[in-house]
N, C-alpha and C positions, 0 to 999 in steps of 0.2 A: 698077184694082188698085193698091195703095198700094208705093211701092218699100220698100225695107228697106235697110238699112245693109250692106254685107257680112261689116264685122266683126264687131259687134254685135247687127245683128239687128231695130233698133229703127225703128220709121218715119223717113221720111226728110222735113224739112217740106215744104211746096212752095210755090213762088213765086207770088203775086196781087198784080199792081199792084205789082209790083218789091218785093215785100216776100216773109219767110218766115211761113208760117202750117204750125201743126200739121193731118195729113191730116183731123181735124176742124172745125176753125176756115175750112181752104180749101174743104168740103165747103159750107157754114153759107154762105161769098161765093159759090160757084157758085151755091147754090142763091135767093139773096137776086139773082142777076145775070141769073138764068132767069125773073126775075117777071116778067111784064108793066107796063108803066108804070102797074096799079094796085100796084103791090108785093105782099108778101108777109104772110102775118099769123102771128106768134107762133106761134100752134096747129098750121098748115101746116107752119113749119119744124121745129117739133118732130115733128110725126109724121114727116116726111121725112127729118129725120138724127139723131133720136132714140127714133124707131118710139112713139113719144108718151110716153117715159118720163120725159121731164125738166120741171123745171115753167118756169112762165113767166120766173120772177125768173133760173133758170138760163140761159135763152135770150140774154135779155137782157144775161146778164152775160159771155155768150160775144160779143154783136155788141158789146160797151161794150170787149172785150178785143182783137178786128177792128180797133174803129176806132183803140184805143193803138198799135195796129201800123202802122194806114193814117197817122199823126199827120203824116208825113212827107212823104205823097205827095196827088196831088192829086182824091182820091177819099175818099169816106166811106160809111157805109151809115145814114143818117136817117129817122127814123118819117113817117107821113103828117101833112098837114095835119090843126087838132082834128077835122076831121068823118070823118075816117079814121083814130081812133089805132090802134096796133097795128098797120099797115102799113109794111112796110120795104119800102128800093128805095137801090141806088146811086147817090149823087149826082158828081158834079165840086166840085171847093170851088169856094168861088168867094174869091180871096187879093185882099186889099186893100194900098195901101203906105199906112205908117205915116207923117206928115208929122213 
């Protein structure tokens, strides 16, 4: 169940991977986090947190708005390898030092 503000009334965001995500966008990493190490596909997540109503490029522009959030921390959500595209799944970054 999604909290609410007391004053206001309005969803309250919630916390993934030390970051605020709106009750949709946290919904969109749950369910990207519940995949199995094959990931998730496009179609899946939209019927799942969008009952199939949104389209692909929308999906997409909601995990590309995820990962601006994630920028920070040491977590992402990346497509599958080419023989899998269309498959999501949370990765770890992996941080390199700059010489």
């Amino acid at each position: 169940m999604t909290k609410l503000c007391s004053h206001c009334h309005q969803p309250l965001p919630e916390l993934r991977a030390g970051v605020r995500l709106s009750p949709l966008k946290a919904h969109i990493f749950d369910v990207v986090k519940r995949a199995d190490s094959n990931g998730i596909t496009i179609e899946d997540i939209n019927a799942i947190c969008f009952d199939g109503r949104a389209s692909a490029v929308n999906v997409r522009n909601h995990i590309h708005q995820i990962n601006d959030a994630l920028a920070g921390t040491d977590f992402e959500i990346r497509g599958g390898a080419p023989g899998m595209v269309g498959y999501f799944h949370i990765v770890k970054r992996h941080w390199s030092a700059v010489p």
